[in-house]
N, C-alpha and C positions, 0 to 999 in steps of 0.2 A: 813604505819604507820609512824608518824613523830615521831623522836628520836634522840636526838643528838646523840648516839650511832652508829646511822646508816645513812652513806653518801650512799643515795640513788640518783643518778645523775639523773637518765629516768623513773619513777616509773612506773611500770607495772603491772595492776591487773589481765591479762589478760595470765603475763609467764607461761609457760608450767614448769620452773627452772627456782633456783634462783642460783647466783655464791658468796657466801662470804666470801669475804677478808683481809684475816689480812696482815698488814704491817710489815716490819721489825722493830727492835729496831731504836728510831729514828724515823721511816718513818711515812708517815701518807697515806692521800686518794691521793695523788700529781701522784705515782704510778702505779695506777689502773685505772684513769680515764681515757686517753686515750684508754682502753681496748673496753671502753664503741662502740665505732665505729665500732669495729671488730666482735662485736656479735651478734650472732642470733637475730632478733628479739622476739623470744619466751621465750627468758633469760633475767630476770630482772639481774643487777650488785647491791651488797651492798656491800660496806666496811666498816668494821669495824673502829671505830673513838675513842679510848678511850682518857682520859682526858690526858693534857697538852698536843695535838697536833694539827694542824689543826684549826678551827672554837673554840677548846677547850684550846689553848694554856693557855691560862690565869687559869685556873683550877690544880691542885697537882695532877700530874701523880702516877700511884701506881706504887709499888714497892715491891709489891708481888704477885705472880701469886693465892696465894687463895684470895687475897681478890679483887683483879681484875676478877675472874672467879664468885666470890660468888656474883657480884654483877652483872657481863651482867647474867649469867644465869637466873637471874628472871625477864630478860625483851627478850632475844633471843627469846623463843619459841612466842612469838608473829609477828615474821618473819615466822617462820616455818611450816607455811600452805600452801608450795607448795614442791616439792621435789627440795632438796636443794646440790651444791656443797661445800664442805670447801678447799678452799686453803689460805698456810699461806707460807711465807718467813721467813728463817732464823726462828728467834724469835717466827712472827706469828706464822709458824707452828707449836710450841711446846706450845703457847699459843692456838691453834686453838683443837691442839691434846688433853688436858688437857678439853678443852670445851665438846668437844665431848665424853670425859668418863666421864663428870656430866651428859651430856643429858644420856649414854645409864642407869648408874645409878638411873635414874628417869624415866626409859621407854619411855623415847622419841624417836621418829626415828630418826636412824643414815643417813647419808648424801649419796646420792649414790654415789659418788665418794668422796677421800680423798687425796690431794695434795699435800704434804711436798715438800719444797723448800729450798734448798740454807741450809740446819740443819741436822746436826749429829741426831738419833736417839732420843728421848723423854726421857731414861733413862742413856743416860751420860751424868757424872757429867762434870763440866766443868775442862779443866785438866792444864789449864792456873789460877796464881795467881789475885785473884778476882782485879780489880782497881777502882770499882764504889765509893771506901767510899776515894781515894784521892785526894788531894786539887787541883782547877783547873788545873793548870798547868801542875802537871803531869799528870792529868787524862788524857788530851788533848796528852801530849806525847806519853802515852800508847796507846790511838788510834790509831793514826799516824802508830804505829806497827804493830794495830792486824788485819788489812782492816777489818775493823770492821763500817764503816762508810764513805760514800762518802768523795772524796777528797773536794768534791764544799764545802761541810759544814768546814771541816776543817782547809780549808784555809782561809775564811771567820769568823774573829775577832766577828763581830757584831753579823753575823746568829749563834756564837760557844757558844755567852754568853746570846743568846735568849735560844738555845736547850739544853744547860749544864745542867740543872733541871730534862728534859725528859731525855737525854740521859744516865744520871747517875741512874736513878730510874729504866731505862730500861734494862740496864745490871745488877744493883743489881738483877732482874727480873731472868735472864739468866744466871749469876755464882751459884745462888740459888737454883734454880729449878731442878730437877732431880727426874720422877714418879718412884713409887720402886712398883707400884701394880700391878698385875696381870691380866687384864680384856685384852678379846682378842675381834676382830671389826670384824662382819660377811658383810664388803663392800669393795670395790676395792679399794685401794692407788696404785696412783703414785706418785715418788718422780724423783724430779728434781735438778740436781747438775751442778755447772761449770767445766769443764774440766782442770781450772787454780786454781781453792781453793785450795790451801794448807792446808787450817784449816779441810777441810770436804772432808777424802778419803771414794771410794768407799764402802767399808767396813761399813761405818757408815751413808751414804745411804741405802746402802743392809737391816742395821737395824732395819728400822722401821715395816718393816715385821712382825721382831717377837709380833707383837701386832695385825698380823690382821689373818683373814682365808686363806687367797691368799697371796702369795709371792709379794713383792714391785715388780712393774714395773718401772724400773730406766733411767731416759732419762738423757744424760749428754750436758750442752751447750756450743759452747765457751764461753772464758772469766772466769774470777774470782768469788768470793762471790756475784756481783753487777751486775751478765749475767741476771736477772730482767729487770734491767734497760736498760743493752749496745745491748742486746738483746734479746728485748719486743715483736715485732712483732714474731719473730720462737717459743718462748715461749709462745704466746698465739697463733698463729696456733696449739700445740699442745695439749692450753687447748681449744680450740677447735674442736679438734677428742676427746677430750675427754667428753665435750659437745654433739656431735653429736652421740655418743656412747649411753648415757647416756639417749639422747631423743628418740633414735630407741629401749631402751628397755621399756622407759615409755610406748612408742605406741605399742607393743608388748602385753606388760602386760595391757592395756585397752582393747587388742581386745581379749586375755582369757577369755570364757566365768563366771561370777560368781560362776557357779554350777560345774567345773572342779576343 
């Protein structure tokens, strides 16, 4: 299905699974696409594409997680005719988390596996004083502090006063949000952390747990908030066991007979 919503790089009618990916605050499909080469061929890749980044730059990014959620969920489940993964970094994943307790809210199936990356838990708040509503410069300062954003973007004047719009909306997004509901997730989460984040200690890893059936399975990488990027390749080898996980139980449950 074509969707500005949805950066579909290899499109596949054919995948046995699909991988759907949210970006971090900031980030866009730049991220993921390289992924494309490393996967199964039985797995379609979609990423997630919301307004003011990417192909969408020129569009008003939101700057709220309901009304960013209230508006993919009435077009996602038309991706959701295969069995699907969600991973999200950082951001994404607490936007991707938030997505997934609209779908189970509406009886949708849940994802068979669930990915937090690079993010404290769904329900802390944020514990840093918010900086998305000050005026450029200090905003720009504040980054600088919180590795909260590539260096490459923030060294770069031009790319700082193209992204200032998204990136401000994006962390209003992220000081903001904080679920206080109670819905628990009967599917597998792993979560992924850097060995070097100082913002995101284990403990707040460990977290995300408390919202599913199973305990997080917690894998930690080198590097800092940005072990996505510095490293890609270890990090999707091990979204790929977890891929491959995922496909040995689909083929498993096809060959259960219907009447068992």
């Amino acid at each position: 299905m074509k969707n500005k919503w949805f950066v579909i790089p290899k499109p596949n009618i054919n995948a046995e699974l699909k991988l759907i990916c949210f970006p971090y605050a900031g980030g866009s499909a730049s991220t993921f696409l390289p992924w494309l080469k490393r996967l199964p061929d039985n797995v379609e890749l979609i990423i997630i594409q919301a307004p003011g980044r990417g192909m969408r730059m020129g569009e008003l990014p939101y700057s709220n997680m309901e009304a960013l959620i209230g508006d993919l969920i009435k077009i996602i489940p038309n991706i959701l005719n295969k069995p699907y993964i969600l991973f999200g970094h950082s951001l994404g994943s607490r936007i991707a988390f938030e997505l997934m307790h609209q779908l189970q809210t509406l009886t949708h199936d849940l994802p068979q596996h669930f990915i937090a990356s690079g993010s404290r838990g769904p329900h802390y708040k944020c514990m840093k004083e918010p900086i998305y509503h000050l005026p450029h410069d200090e905003f720009i300062e504040e980054l600088k502090s919180l590795n909260g954003t590539p260096h490459a973007v923030l060294e770069n004047k031009e790319l700082m006063e193209l992204f200032l719009p998204l990136l401000k909306a994006d962390f209003e997004i992220a000081d903001r949000y904080c679920y206080t509901g109670k819905a628990r997730f009967n599917c597998p989460i792993s979560v992924f952390g850097g060995e070097d984040d100082v913002d995101i200690c284990i403990s707040k890893l460990n977290s995300w747990g408390d919202f599913f059936e199973t305990d997080a399975d917690v894998h930690l990488f080198p590097d800092n908030h940005f072990f996505i990027d510095s490293q890609s390749k270890i990090v999707q080898q091990k979204v790929n066991d977890i891929i491959k996980n995922c496909l040995t139980k689909l083929t498993l449950q096809r060959a259960v007979p219907s009447y068992l």
